[in-house]
C-alpha positions as CSV (number, residue, x, y, z in Angstrom):
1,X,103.4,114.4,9.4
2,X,106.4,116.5,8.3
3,X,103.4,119.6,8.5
4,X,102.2,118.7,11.9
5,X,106.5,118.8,12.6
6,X,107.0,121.7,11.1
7,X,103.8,123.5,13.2
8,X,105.6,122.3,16.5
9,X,108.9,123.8,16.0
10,X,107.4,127.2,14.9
11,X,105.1,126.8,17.5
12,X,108.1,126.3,19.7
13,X,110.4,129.3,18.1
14,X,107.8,131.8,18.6
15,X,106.6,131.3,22.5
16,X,110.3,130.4,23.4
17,X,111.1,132.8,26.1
18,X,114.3,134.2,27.6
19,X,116.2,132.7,30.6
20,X,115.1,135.5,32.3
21,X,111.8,135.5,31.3
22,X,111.6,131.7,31.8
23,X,113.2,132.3,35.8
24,X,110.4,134.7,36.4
25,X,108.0,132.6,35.4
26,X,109.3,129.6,37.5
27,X,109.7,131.6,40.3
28,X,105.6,132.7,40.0
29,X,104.5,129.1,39.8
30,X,106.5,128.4,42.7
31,X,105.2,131.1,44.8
32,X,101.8,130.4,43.7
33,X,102.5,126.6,44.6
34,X,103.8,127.6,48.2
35,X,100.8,129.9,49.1
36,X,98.0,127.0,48.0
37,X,100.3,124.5,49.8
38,X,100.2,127.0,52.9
39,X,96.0,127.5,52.5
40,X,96.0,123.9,52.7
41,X,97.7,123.5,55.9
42,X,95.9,126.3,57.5
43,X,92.7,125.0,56.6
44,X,93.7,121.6,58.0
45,X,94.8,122.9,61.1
46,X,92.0,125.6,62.3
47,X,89.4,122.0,61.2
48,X,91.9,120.0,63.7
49,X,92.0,122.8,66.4
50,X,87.7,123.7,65.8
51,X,86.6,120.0,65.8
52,X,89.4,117.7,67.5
53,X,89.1,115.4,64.4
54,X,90.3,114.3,61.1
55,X,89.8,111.8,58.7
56,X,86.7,110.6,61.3
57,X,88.5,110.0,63.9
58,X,89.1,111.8,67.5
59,X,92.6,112.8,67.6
60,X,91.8,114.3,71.5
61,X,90.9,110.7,72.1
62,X,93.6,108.7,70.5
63,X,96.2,111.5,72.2
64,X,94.9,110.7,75.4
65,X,95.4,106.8,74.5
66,X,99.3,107.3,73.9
67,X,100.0,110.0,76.7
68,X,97.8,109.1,79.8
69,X,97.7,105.8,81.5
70,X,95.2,104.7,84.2
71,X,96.3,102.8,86.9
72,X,95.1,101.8,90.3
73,X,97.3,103.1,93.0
74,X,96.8,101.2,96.6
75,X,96.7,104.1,99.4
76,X,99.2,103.6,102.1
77,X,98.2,104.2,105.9
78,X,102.0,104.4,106.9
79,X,103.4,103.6,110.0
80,X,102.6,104.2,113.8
81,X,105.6,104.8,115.8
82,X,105.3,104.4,120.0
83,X,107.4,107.4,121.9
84,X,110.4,105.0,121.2
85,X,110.0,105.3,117.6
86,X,109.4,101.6,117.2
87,X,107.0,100.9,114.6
88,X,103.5,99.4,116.2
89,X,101.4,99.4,113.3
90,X,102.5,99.2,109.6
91,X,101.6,98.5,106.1
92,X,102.1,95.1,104.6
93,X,101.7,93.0,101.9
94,X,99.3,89.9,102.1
95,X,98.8,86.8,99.9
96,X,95.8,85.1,99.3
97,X,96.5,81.1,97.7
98,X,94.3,79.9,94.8
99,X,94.3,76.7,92.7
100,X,93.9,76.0,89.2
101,X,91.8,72.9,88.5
102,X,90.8,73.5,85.0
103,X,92.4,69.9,82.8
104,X,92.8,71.9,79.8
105,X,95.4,74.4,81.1
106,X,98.7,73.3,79.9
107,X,101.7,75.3,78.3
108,X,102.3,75.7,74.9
109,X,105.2,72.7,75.2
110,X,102.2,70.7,76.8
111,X,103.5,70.5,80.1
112,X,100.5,70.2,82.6
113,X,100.0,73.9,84.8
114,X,96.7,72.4,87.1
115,X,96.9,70.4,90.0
116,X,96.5,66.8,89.3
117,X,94.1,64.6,91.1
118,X,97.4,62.3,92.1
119,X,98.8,65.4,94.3
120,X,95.7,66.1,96.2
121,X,96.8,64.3,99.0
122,X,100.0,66.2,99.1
123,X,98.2,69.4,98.5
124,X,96.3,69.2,101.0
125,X,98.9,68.0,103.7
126,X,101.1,70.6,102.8
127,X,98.0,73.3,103.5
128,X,96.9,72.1,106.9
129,X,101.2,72.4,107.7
130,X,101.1,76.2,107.1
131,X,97.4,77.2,107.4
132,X,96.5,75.1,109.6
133,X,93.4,73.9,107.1
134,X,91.4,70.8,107.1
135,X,92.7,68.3,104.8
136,X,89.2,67.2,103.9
137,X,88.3,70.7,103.4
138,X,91.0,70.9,101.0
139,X,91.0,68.2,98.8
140,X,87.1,68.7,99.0
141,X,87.7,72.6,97.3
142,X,90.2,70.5,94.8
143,X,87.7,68.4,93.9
144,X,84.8,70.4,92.8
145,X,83.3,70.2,89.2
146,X,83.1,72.2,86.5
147,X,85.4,74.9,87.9
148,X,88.6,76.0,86.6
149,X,90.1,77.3,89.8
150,X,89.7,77.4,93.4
151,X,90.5,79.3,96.6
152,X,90.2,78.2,100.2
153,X,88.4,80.4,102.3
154,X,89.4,82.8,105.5
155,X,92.3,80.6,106.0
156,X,93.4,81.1,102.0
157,X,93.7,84.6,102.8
158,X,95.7,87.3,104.6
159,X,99.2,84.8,104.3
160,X,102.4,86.4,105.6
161,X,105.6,86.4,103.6
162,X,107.3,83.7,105.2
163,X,104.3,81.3,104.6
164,X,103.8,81.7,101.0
165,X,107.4,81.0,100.9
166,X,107.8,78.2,103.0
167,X,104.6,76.5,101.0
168,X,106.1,77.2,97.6
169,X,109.1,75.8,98.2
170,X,107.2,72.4,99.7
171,X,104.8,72.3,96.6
172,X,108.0,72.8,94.4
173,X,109.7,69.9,96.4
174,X,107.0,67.7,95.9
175,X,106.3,68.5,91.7
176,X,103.2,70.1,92.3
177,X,101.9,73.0,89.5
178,X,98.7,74.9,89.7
179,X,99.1,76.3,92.9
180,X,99.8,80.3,93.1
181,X,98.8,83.4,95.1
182,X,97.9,87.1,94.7
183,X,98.9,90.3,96.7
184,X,96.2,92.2,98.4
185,X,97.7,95.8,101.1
186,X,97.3,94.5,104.9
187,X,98.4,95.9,108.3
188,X,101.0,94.2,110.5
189,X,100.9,95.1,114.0
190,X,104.7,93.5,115.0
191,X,103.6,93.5,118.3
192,X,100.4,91.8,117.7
193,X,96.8,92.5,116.8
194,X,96.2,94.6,119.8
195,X,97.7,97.9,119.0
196,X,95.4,100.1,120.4
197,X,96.6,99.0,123.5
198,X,100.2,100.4,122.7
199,X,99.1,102.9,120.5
200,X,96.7,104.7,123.5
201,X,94.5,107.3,123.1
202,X,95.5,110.7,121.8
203,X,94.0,114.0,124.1
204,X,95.2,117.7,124.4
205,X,97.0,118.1,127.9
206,X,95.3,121.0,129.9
207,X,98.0,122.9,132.1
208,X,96.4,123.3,135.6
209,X,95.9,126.7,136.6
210,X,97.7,127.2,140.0
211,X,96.0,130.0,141.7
C-alpha cells in the first residue's frame, strides 16, 4: 500500500504543471467545450429549420396551436338609412328558446336544472303569453321521450329582446329551471317587414337633353 502511495505522489510531482501552464490548459478545454457546445446547437437548429420537427413532433404545428385561433365571425349587413338618415333596415340579434328535459341533469350541489313535469302547465302558459304558442303544443314538445332537450318550432325562433326578457323573468317568478335560449344574427326592419317599400329602388338619373 505504502508502494502504490509512494507511485501516486511521484506520479503526481512529475506531471504537476505550472499555473501558467495549468491556465493554458483550462482555457483549451474550455474553448474546445464551447465550439462542441456550439456544433451542437447548429446542428439542432439547421434539423428544426430543414424538417419543422424535433423529438417527433411538429413544432410548425404545435406553434400554430399557441399563436392562431379559429373563430367564426358572423358577417354584418349594416344598416339602411332613408334620405332622413333614419335607419330602415338593421342588424339584430335573435333568440331562439329550447328546453332541457333530460332527469339526469342536475348541478353538482344536486339542485335539479330540467323542467319538471309539475311546471308544465306553467311552462306552457307562460309560452302561449309571449309567443303566442299552443299550450298543447307545448307541454306536448315537453313531454316527449327519450329526449334530453327540446325546442318549439317557428314560433321558438327569431324572439326579440324584450321577449326573452319578459319570459325569463316570468319563468324566474314562477321557480322554473331548464328553460334557456341561443343568439342567432337577424334583420330588424323598425318600420316593419316591408322595407322595400321605404327603401325604393335604386336607378342612375339621366339628365334630359334640352335641345
Amino acid at each position: 500500500m505504502k508502494q502504490w502511495k509512494e507511485k501516486i505522489i511521484r506520479y503526481a510531482v512529475r506531471n504537476r504543471k505550472s499555473p501558467e501552464e495549468n491556465r493554458r490548459r483550462v482555457g483549451k478545454s474550455l474553448s474546445l467545450l464551447a465550439v462542441i457546445l456550439f456544433a451542437v446547437f447548429l446542428v439542432n437548429f439547421a434539423v428544426i429549420i430543414g424538417t419543422g420537427k424535433k423529438f417527433g413532433k411538429d413544432l410548425v404545428q404545435e406553434a400554430k396551436k399557441v399563436h392562431q385561433t379559429t373563430k367564426t365571425i358572423p358577417a354584418k349587413r349594416g344598416t339602411i338609412y332613408d334620405r332622413n338618415g333614419t335607419p330602415i333596415a338593421e342588424d339584430a340579434t335573435s333568440y331562439n328558446i329550447y328546453a332541457v328535459i333530460d332527469k339526469t341533469y342536475k348541478s353538482a350541489t344536486g339542485k335539479i336544472l330540467y323542467v319538471e313535469d309539475s311546471q308544465f302547465n306553467k311552462v306552457a302558459e307562460i309560452f302561449h303569453k309571449y309567443l303566442d304558442m299552443e299550450e298543447s303544443y307545448v307541454k306536448e314538445q315537453l313531454s316527449q321521450p327519450a329526449l334530453k332537450q327540446v325546442s318549439f318550432g317557428t314560433k321558438g325562433n327569431g324572439i326579440t329582446y324584450a321577449n326573452m326578457m319578459a319570459i325569463k323573468n316570468d319563468l324566474k317568478t314562477a321557480g322554473v329551471e331548464g328553460v334557456d335560449f341561443t343568439t342567432s344574427p337577424n334583420r330588424s326592419y323598425p318600420n316593419g317587414q316591408f322595407a322595400s317599400s321605404f327603401i325604393g329602388l335604386a336607378q342612375l338619373h339621366e339628365n334630359e337633353d334640352a335641345t
